[in-house]
C-alpha positions in Angstrom: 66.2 -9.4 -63.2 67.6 -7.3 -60.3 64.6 -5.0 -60.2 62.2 -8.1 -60.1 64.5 -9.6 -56.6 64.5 -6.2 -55.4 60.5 -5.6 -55.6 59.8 -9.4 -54.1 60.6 -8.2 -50.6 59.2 -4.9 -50.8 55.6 -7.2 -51.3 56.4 -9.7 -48.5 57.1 -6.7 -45.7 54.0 -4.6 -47.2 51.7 -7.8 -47.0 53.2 -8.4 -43.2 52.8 -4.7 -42.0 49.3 -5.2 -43.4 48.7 -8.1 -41.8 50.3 -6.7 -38.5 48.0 -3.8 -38.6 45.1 -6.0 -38.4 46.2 -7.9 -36.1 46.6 -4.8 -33.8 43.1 -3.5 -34.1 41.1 -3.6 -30.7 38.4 -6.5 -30.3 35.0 -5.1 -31.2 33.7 -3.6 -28.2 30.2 -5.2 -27.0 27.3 -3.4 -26.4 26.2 -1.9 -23.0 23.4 -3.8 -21.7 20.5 -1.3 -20.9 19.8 0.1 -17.8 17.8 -1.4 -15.2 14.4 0.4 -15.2 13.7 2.1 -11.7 12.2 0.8 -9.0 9.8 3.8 -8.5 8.7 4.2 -12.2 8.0 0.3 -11.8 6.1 1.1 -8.2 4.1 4.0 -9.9 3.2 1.8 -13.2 1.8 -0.6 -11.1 -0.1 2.1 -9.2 -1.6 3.4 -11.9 -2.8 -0.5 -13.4 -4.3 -0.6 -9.9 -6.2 2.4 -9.9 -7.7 1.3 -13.7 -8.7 -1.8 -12.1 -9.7 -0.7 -8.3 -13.6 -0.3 -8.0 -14.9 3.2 -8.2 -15.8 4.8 -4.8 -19.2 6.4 -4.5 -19.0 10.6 -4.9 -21.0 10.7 -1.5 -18.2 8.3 0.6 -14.7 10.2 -1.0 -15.5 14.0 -1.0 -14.4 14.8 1.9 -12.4 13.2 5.2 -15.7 13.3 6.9 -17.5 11.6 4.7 -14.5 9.0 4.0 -14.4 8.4 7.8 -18.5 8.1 8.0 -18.5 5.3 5.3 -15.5 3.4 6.5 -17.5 2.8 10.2 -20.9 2.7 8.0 -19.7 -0.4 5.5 -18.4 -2.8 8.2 -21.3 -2.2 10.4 -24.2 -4.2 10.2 -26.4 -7.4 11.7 -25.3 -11.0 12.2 -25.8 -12.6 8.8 -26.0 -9.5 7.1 -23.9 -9.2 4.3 -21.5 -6.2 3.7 -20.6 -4.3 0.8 -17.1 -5.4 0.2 -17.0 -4.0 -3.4 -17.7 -0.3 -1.3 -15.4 -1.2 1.6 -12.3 -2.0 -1.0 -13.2 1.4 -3.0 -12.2 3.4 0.3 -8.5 2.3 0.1 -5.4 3.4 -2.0 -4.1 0.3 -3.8 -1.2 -1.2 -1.9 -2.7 0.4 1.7 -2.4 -1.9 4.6 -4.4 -2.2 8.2 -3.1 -3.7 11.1 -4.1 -4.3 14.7 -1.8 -3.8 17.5 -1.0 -5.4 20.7 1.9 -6.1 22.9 3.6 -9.7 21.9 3.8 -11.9 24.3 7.1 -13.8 25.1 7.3 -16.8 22.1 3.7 -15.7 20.7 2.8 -13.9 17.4 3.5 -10.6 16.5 2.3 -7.9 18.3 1.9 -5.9 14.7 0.5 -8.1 12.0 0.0 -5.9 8.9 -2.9 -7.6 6.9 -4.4 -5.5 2.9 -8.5 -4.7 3.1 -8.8 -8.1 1.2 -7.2 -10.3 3.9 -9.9 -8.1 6.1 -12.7 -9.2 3.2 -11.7 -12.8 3.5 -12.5 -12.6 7.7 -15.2 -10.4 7.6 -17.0 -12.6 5.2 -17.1 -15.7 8.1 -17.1 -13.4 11.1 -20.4 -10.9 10.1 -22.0 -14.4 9.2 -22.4 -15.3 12.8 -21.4 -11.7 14.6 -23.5 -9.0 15.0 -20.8 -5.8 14.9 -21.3 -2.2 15.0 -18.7 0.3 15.6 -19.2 4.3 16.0 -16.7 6.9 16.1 -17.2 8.4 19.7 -14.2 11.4 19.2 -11.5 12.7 16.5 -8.5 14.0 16.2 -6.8 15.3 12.9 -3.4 16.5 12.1 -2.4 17.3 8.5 0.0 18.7 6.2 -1.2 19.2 2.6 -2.9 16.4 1.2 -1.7 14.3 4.0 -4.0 13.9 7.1 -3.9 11.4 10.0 -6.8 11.1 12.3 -6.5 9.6 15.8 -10.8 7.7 16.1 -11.8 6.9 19.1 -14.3 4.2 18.6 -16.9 1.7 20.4 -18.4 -1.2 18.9 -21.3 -3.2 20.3 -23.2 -6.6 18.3 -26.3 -4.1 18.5 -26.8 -0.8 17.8 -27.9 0.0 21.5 -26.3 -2.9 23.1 -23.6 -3.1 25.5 -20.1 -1.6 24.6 -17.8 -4.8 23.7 -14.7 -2.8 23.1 -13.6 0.9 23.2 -10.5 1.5 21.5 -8.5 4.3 18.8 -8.2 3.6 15.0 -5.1 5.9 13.4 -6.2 6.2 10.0 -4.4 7.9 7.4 -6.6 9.5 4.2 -5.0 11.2 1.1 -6.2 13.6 -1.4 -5.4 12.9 -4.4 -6.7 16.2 -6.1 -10.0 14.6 -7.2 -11.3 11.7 -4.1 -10.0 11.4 -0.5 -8.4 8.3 -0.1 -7.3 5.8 3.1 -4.0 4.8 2.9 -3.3 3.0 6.2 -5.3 2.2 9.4 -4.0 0.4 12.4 -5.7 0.3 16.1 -5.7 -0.7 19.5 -8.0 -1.3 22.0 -8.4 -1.1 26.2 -7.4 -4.6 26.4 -4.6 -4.4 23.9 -3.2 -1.2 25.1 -3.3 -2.3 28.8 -5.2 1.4 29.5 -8.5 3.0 29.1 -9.2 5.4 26.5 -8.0 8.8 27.6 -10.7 11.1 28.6 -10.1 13.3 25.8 -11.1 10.8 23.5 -14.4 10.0 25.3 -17.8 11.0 23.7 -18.8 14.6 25.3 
C-alpha cells in the first residue's frame, strides 16, 4: 500500500511536466510568402511577347540607320486619299517607343509635350492622309552614337506635293537601336519654325 501512494504523485507531476512542455513549444511558424517578382524581369517578359507579336520589318527598311531613316520619311509620305502602309510604319518601332511633338504651352493650354505610341499616330494618320496630301524629306543629318545607341538630329520639310511649296521646315530627334540583328526606332519627337519660335539653323539647311 505505501508504495502504490507513493508512485500516484510521481504519475500526476510526470503527466503535468508533460503537459507543460507542450504547452511551451513555439506556435508553428507560417510560411514566407514569395517574393515579389521584379519589375524589370516583368518589363522584359512583356518585351519579348511584344516582339513575338510585332509585325516583321522588311530586310531592306532595318539594315542600316540609313535605310531605317529612308523608310520612316518614305511610309508616311504619300497623296491625299492615298493609303499608307501602317502595318510597315509600326514594324520600324521598338515595342513600347513613343513620339511626341513639341511646342511651348501656352498659359492654361495643353501641354507643350504630348507623348503619343506610332498607333495613336495610325489612328490620325488614317483621317488626316484621307483628305491631306503630305510629303516630308529629310533636307540634313546629324548623328551622335555610343554603341548600339544613335540619335539623329533630321532636319526636314514637308510639302502636300512633291514639288509644291514648303508647308513647314522643322528637326525630328529620332533615336534608332541595334539590336544585333535590325536597327530599330525607339523614340522620335520634333519641332518645327513655328513651334520653336526660330528658323532652322543654317547648318541644318539642304547644301
Amino acid at each position: 500500500m505505501p508504495r502504490f501512494i507513493t508512485a500516484v504523485p510521481v504519475v500526476v507531476l510526470l503527466s503535468c511536466a508533460s503537459a507543460l512542455a507542450q504547452s511551451a513549444k513555439p506556435p508553428p511558424v507560417a510560411p514566407k510568402p514569395p517574393a515579389a517578382p521584379s519589375p524589370m524581369k516583368l518589363a522584359a517578359e512583356r518585351t519579348q511577347a511584344a516582339l513575338q507579336q510585332h509585325p516583321p520589318g522588311r530586310p531592306e527598311d532595318v539594315k542600316t540607320q540609313e535605310a531605317l531613316l529612308a523608310a520612316l520619311y518614305d511610309v508616311i509620305s504619300g497623296p491625299a486619299g492615298k493609303a499608307r502602309d501602317w502595318q510597315r510604319f509600326r514594324s520600324l518601332f521598338y515595342p513600347g517607343a513613343q513620339m511626341a511633338s513639341v511646342h511651348r504651352a501656352k498659359p492654361g493650354g495643353l501641354p507643350g509635350v504630348s507623348p503619343i505610341t506610332p498607333d495613336d499616330y495610325v489612328a490620325w494618320g488614317e483621317t488626316f492622309f484621307k483628305a491631306h496630301g503630305f510629303f516630308e524629306k529629310e533636307t540634313h543629318r546629324q548623328v551622335y552614337g555610343y554603341g548600339d545607341l544613335v540619335n539623329v538630329l533630321s532636319a526636314y520639310e514637308a510639302r502636300e506635293a512633291p514639288e509644291g511649296a514648303v508647308l513647314t521646315k522643322g528637326v525630328n530627334n529620332i533615336q534608332l537601336v541595334f539590336d544585333g540583328q535590325r536597327w530599330w526606332v525607339l523614340h522620335i519627337s520634333w519641332t518645327d519654325e513655328k513651334a520653336a519660335g526660330a528658323p532652322v539653323p543654317a547648318t541644318f539647311t539642304r547644301k
